[in-house]
ChimeraX commands (.cxc) that place a marker at each C-alpha (Angstrom):
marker #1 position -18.28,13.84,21.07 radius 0.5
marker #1 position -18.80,11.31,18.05 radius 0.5
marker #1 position -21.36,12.21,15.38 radius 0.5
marker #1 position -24.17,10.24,15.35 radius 0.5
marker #1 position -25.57,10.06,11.76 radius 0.5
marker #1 position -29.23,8.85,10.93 radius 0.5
marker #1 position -30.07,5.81,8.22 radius 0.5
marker #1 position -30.37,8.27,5.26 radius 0.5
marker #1 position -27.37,10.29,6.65 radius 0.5
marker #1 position -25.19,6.79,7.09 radius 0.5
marker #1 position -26.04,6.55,2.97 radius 0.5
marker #1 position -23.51,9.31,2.32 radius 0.5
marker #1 position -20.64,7.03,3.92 radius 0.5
marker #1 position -21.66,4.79,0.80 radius 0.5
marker #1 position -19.03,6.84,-1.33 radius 0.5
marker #1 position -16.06,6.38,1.16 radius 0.5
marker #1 position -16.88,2.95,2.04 radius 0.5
marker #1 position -16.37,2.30,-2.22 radius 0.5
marker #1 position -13.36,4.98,-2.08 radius 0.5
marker #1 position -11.88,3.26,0.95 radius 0.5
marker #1 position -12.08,-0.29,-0.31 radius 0.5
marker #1 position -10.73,0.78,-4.07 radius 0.5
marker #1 position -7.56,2.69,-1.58 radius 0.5
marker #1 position -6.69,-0.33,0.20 radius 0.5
marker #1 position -6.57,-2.47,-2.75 radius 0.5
marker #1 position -3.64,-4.01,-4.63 radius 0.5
marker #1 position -2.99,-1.50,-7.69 radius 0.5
marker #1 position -6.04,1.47,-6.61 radius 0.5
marker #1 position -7.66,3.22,-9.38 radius 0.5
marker #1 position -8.13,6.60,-7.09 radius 0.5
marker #1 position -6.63,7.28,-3.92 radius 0.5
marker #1 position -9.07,8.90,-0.66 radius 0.5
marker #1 position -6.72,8.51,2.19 radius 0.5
marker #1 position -9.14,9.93,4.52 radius 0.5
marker #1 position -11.87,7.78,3.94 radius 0.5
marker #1 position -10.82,5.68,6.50 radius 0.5
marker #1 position -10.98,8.11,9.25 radius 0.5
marker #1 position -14.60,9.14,8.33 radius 0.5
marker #1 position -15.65,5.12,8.40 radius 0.5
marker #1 position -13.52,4.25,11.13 radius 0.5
marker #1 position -15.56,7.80,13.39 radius 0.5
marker #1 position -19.05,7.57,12.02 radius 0.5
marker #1 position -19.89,4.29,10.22 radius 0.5
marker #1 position -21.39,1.41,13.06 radius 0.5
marker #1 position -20.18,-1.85,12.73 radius 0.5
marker #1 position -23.37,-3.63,11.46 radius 0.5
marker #1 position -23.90,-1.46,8.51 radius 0.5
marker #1 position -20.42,-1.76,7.51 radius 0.5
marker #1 position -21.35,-5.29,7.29 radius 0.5
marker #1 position -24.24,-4.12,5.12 radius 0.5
marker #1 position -22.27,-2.50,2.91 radius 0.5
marker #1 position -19.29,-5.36,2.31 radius 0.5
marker #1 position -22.29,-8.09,1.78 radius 0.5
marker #1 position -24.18,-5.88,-0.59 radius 0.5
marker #1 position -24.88,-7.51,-4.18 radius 0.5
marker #1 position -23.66,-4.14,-5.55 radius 0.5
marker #1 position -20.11,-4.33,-3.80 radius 0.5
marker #1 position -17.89,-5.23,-6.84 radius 0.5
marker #1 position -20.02,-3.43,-9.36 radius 0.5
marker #1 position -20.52,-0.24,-7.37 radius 0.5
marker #1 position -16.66,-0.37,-6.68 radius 0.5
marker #1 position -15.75,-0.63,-10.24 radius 0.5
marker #1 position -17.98,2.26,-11.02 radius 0.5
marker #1 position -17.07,4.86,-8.29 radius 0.5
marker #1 position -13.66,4.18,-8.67 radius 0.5
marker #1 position -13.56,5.12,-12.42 radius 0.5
marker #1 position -16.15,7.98,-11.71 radius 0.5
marker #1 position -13.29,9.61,-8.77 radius 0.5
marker #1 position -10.41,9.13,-10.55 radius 0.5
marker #1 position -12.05,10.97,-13.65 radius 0.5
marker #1 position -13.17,13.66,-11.36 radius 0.5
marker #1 position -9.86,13.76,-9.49 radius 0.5
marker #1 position -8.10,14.11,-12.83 radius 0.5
marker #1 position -10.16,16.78,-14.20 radius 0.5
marker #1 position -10.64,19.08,-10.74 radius 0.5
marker #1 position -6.97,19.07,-11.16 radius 0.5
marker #1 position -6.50,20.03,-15.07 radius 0.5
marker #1 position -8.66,22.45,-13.59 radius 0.5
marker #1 position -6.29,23.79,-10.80 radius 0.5
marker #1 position -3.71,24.30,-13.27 radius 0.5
marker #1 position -5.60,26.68,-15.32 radius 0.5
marker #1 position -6.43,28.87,-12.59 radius 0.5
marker #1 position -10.04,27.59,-11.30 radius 0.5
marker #1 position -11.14,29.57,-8.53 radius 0.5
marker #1 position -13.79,28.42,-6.90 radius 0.5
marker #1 position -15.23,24.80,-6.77 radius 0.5
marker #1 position -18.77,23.77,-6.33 radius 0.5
marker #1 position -19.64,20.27,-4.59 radius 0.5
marker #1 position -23.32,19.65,-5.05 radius 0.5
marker #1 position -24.61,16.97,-2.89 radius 0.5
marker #1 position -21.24,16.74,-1.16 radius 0.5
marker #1 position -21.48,14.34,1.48 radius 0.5
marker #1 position -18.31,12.51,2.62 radius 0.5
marker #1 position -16.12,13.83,-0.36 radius 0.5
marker #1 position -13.04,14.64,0.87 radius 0.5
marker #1 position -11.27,16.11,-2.50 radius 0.5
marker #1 position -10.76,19.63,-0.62 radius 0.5
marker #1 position -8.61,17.84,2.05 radius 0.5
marker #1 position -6.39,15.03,-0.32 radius 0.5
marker #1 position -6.12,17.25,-3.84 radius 0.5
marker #1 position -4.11,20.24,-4.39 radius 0.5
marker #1 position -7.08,22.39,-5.76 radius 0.5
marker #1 position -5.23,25.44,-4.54 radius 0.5
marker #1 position -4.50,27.49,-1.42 radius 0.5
marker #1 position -6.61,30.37,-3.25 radius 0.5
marker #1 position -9.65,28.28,-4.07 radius 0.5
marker #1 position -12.70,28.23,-2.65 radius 0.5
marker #1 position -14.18,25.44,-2.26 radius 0.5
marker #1 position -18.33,25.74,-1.91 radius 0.5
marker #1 position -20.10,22.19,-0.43 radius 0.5
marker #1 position -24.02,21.92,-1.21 radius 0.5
marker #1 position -26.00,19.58,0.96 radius 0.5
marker #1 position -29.69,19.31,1.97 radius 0.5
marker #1 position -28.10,17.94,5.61 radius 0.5
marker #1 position -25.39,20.42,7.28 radius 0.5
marker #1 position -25.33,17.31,9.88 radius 0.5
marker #1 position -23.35,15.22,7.32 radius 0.5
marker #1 position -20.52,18.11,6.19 radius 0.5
marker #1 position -20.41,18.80,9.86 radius 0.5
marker #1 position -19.67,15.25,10.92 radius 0.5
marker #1 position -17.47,15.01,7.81 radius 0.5
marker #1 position -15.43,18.08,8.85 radius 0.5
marker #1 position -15.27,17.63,12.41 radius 0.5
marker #1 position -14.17,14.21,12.51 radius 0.5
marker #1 position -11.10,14.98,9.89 radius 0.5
marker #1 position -10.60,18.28,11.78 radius 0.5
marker #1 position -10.04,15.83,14.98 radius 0.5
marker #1 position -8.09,13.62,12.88 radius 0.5
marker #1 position -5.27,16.30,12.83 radius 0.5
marker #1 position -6.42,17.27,8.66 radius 0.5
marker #1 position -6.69,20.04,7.45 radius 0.5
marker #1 position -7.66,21.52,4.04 radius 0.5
marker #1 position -5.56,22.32,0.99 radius 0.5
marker #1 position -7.75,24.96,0.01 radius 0.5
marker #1 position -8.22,28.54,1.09 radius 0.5
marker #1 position -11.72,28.04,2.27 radius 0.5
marker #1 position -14.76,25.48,2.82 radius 0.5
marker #1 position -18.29,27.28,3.00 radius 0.5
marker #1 position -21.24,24.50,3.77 radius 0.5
marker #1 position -24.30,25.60,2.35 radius 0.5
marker #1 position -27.60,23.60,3.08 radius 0.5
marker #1 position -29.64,23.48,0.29 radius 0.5
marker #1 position -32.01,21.27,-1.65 radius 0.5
marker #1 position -30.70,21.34,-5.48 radius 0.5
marker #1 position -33.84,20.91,-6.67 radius 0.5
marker #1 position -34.97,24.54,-5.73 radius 0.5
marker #1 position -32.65,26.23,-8.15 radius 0.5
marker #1 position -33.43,29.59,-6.94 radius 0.5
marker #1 position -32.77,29.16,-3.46 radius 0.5
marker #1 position -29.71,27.23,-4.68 radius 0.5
marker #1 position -28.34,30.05,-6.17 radius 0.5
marker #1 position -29.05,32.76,-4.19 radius 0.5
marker #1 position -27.39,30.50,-0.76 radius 0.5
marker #1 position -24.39,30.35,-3.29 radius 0.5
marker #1 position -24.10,34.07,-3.99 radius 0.5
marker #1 position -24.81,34.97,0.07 radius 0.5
marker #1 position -21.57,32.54,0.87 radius 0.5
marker #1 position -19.70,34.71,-1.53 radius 0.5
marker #1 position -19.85,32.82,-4.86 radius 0.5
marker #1 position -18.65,35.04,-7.42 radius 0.5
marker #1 position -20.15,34.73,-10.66 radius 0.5
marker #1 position -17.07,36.69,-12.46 radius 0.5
marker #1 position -14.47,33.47,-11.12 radius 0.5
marker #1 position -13.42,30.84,-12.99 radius 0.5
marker #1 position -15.70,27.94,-11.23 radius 0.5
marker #1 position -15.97,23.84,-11.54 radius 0.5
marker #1 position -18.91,22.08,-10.76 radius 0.5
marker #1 position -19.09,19.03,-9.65 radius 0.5
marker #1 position -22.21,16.91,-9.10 radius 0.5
marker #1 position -20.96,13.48,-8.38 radius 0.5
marker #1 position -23.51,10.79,-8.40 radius 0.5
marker #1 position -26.17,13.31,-7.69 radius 0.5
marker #1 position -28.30,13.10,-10.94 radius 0.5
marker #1 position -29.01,9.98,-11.35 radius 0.5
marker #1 position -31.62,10.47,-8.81 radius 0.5
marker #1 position -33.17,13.52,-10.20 radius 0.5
marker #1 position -35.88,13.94,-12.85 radius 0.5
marker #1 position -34.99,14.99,-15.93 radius 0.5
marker #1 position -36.72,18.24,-15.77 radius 0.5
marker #1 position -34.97,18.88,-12.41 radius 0.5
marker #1 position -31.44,18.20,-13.99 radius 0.5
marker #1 position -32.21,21.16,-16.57 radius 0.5
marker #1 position -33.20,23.59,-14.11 radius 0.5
marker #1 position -30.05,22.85,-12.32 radius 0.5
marker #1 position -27.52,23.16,-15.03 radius 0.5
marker #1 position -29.29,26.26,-15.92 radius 0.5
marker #1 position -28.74,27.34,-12.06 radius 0.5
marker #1 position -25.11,26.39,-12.75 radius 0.5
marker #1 position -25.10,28.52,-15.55 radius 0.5
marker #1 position -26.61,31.71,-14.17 radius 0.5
marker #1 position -24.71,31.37,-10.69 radius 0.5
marker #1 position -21.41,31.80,-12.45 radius 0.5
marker link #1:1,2 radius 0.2
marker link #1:2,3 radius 0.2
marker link #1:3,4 radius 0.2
marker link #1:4,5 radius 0.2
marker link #1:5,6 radius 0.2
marker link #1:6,7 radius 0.2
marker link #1:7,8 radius 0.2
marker link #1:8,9 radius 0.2
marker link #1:9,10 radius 0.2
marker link #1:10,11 radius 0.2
marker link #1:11,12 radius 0.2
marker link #1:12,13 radius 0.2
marker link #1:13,14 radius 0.2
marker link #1:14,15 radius 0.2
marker link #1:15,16 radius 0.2
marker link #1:16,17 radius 0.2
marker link #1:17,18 radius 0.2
marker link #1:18,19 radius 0.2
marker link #1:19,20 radius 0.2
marker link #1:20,21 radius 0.2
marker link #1:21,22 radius 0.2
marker link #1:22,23 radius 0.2
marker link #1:23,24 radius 0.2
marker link #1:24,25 radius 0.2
marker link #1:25,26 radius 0.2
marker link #1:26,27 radius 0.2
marker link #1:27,28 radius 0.2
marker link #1:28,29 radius 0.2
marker link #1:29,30 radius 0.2
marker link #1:30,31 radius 0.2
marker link #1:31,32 radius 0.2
marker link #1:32,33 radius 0.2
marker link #1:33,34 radius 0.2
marker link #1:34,35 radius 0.2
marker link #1:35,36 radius 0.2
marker link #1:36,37 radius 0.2
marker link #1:37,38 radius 0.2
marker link #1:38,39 radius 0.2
marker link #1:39,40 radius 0.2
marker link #1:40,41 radius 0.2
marker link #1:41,42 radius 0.2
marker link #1:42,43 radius 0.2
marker link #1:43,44 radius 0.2
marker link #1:44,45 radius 0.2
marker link #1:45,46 radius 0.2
marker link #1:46,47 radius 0.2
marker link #1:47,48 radius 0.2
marker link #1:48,49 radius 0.2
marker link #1:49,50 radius 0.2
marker link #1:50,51 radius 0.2
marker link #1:51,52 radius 0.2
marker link #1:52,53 radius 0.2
marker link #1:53,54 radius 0.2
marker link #1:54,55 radius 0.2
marker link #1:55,56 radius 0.2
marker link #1:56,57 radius 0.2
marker link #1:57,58 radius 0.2
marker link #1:58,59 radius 0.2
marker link #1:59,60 radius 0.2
marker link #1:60,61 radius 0.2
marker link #1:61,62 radius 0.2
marker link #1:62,63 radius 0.2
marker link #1:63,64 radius 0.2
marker link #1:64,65 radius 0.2
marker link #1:65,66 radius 0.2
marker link #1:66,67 radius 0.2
marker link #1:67,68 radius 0.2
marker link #1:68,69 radius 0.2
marker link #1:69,70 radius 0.2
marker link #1:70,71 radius 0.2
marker link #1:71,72 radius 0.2
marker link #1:72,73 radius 0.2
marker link #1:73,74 radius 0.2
marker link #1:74,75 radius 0.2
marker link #1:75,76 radius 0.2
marker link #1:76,77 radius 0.2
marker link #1:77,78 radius 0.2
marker link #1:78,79 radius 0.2
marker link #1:79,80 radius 0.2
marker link #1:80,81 radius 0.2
marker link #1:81,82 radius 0.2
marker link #1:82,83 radius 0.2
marker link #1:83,84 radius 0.2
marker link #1:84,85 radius 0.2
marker link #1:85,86 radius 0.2
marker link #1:86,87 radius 0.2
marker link #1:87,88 radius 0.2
marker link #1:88,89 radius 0.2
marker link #1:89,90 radius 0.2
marker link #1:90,91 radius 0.2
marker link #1:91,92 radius 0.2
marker link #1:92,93 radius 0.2
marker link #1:93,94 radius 0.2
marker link #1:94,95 radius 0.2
marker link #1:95,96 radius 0.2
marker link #1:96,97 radius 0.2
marker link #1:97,98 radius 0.2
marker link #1:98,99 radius 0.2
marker link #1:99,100 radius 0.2
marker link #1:100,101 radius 0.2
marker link #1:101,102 radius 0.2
marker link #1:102,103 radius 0.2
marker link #1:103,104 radius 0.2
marker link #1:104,105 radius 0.2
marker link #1:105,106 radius 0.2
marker link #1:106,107 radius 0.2
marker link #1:107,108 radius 0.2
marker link #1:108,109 radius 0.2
marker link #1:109,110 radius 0.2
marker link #1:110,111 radius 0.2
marker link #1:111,112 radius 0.2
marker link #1:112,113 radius 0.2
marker link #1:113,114 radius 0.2
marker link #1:114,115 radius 0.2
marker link #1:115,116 radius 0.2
marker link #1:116,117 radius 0.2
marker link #1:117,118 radius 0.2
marker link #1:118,119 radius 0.2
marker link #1:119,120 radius 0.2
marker link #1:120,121 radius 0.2
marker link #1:121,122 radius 0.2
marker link #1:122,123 radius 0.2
marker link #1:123,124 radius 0.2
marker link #1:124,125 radius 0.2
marker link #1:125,126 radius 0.2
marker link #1:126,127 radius 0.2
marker link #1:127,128 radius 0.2
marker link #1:128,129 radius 0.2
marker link #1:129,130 radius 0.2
marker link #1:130,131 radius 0.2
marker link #1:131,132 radius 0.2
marker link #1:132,133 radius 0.2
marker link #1:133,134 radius 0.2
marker link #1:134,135 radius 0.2
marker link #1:135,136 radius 0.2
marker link #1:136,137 radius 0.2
marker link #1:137,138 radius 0.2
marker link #1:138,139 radius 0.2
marker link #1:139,140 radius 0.2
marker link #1:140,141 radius 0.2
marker link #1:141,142 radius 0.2
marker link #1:142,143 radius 0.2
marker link #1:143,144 radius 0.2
marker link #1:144,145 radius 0.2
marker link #1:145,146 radius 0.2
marker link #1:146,147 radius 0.2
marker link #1:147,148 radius 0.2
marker link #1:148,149 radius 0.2
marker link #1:149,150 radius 0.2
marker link #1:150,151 radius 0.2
marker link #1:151,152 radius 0.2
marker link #1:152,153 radius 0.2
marker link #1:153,154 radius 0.2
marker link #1:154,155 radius 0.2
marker link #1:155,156 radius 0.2
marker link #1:156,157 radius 0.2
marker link #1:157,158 radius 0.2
marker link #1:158,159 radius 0.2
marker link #1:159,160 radius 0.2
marker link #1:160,161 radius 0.2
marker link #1:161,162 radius 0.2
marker link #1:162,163 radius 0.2
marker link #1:163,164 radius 0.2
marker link #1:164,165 radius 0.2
marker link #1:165,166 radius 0.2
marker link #1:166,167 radius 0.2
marker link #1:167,168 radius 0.2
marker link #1:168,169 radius 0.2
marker link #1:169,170 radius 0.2
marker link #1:170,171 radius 0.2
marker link #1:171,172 radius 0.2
marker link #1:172,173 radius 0.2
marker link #1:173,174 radius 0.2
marker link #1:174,175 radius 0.2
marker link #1:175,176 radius 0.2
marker link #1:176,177 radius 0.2
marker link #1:177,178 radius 0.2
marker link #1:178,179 radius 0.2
marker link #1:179,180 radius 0.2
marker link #1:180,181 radius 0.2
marker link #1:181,182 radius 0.2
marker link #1:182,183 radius 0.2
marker link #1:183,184 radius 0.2
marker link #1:184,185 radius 0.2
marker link #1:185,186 radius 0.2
marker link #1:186,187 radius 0.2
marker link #1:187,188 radius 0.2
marker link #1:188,189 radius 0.2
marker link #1:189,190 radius 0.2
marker link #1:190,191 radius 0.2
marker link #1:191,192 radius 0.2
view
């Protein structure tokens, strides 16, 4: 049975709509193969109109293309020198533990207020025949904003503070305070 996601759940399919158009274009920035299948399961027609009439289409294109190809790039510098584990906060639709080689030992640990979005995510690319190219997925729901209960979620999943871990928190920032960005780098700090 298809997912059925929710208005503020469909805003997650924002990323891969941007990924998806940046894929299918002439010379592509990044490269999200499997952003298609997620649109093509759980985005309705009509807002996929929404989102190719938006006034933000080229700009937010230009912008999320640069931002995933910089992150692509630098989770897999990363892979090379041995990283671990990886940390998605506010993970959404990203689909970097399916399409990059992070590492068949790597962990790879998905924050997000709403399991309902990483489950629709996973199951519909599970479906889809894809599978990870990482040891493990663990989906934690958590609100980022409560640090504490961030962290200790992370450490119950089996974060390991003495592993050589990236972070990534990929346009989540921007829509926290100021005050609530420090407490969560300091999280990221003290979680490992």
């Amino acid at each position: 049975m298809r997912p059925v996601l929710n208005a503020v759940q469909l805003t997650s399919l924002l990323t891969a709509f941007w990924r998806n158009c940046e894929y299918k274009s002439a010379l592509p920035l990044c490269k999200d193969p499997y952003a298609t299948v997620l649109l093509d399961e759980l985005l309705p027609a009509q807002k996929r109109v929404q989102f190719e009439q938006s006034p933000l289409h080229s700009a937010g294109l230009e912008i999320l293309a640069c931002r995933t190809r910089a992150l692509d790039d630098w989770l897999m510098e990363g892979g090379v020198k041995g990283i671990e584990q990886v940390v998605f906060l506010g993970a959404g639709m990203d689909t970097r533990a399916y399409r990059l080689g992070l590492g068949k030992d790597t962990t790879v640990f998905e924050v997000e207020k709403d399991l309902t979005v990483l489950k629709a995510k996973h199951e519909t690319l599970q479906r889809s025949g894809i599978t990870p190219m990482v040891k493990d997925i663990l989906q934690i729901g958590a609100d980022v904003t409560h640090t504490e209960d961030l962290k200790r979620k992370l450490h119950m999943h089996g974060l390991q503070p003495n592993k050589k871990t990236s972070w990534v928190a990929e346009g989540l920032l921007e829509y926290l305070p100021l005050a609530a960005q420090g407490r969560l780098f300091g999280a990221m700090r003290d979680a490992g």
